[in-house]
N, C-alpha and C positions, 0 to 999 in steps of 0.2 A: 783334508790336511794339506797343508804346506812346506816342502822342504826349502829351506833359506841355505846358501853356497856347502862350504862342506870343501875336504881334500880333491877330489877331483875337478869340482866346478864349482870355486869358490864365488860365482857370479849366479848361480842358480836360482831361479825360483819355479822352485816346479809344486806341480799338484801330483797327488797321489789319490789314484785309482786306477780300477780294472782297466788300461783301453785295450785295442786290441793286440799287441805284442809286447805289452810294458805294464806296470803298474804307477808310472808314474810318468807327466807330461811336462817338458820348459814351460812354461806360462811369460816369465818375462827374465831381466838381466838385472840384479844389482847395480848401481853406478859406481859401488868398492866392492875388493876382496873381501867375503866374511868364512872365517872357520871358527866359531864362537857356540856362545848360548844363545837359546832364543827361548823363550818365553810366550804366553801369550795368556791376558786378562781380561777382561770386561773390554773387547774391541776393540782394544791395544796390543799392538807386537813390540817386543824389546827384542834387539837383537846386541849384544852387548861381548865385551871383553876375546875380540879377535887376538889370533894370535901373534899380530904387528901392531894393534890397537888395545895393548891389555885394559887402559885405562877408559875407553872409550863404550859408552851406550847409548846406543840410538833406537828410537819408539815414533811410533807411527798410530794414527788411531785407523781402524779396516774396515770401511765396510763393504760387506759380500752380498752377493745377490747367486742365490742357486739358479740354474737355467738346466729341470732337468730333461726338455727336450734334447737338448744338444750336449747333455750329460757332462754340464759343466759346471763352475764357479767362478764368478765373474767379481772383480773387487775394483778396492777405488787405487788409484796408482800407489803401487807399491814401493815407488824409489826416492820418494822423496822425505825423507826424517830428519827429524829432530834428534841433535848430537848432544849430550852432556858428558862431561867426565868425572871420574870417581877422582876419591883422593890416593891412592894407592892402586894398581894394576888387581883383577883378578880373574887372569886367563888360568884357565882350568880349575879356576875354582866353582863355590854355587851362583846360581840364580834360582830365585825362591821366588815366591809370594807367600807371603807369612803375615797375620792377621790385617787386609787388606793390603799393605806395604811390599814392594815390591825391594828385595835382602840380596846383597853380594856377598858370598862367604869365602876368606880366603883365597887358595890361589897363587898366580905368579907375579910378578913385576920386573921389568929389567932390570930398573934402578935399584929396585929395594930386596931383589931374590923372592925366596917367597914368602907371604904375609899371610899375618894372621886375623885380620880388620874383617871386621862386620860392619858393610855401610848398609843404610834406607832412601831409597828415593822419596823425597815427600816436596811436594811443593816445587817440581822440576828441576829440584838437587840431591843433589848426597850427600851425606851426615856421616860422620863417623857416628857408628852406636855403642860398638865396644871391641873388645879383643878376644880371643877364643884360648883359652884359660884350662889348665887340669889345677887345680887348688893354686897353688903361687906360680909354678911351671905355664909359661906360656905354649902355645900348642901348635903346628902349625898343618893345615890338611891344603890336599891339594891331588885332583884329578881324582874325585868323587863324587857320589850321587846324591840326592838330597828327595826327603818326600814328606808332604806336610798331610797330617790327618785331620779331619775335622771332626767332632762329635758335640753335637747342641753347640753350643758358645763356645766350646773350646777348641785352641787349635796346638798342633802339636810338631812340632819339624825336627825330622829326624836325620842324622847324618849319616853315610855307611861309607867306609874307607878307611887309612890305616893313615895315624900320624904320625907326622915326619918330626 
């Protein structure tokens, strides 16, 4: 596993495992601050919606090679991604993968406070998909957790958090 920046060391990229006085090791530097989501698909990493960059996600495709002689994990450069941005900011809001598509739920924006927009990445953009709704009441969530089930064909994404 990989941790990407964070409050302490928003430049971080380290591995996680046993070494010998840590469970976790720098492996390399960010070329930006990230305290955001990050995600990771079909050897693709998203790390998206910083909290200076609400509107911004950048993805990278990874590949890793285990070397466990030297009880490591060795990947292809990590610092170099691909930026797109959303149409609306959504720091602390989700990031999802939901029936292949990669979902920004809600969240914060400077400009706009907090929102309640559902975009999808498709096609190395973002879409508005819709808005997050209790019957005609718009809804708005923010700095919550998101988990998607799978069962045969069907997929199910579940939100846990209190809205605002």
């Amino acid at each position: 596993m990989l941790l990407f920046g964070g409050s302490r060391e928003p430049r971080q990229i380290s591995e996680v495992h046993s070494w010998e006085k840590s469970i976790t090791r720098r492996i390399r530097s960010l070329p930006f601050d990230f305290r955001g989501k990050c995600i990771y698909n079909n050897g693709i990493v998203y790390l998206c919606f910083d909290a200076n960059e609400e509107a911004l996600c950048r993805y990278r495709y990874i590949f890793t090679f285990i070397n466990f002689r030297e009880n490591g994990i060795y990947s292809s450069d990590l610092v170099k991604f691909t930026s797109v941005k959303t149409n609306v900011g959504h720091f602390d809001g989700g990031l999802e993968i939901f029936l292949s598509n990669l979902i920004a739920i809600g969240g914060e924006d400077t400009d706009e406070g907090y929102t309640n927009n559902v975009e999808i990445f498709k096609n190395n953009k973002w879409k508005n998909k819709t808005t997050i709704r209790n019957g005609t009441e718009e809804v708005i969530y923010y700095d919550f957790s998101t988990m998607v089930l799978k069962d045969n064909n069907n997929e199910f994404l579940f939100v846990f958090g209190k809205k605002i």
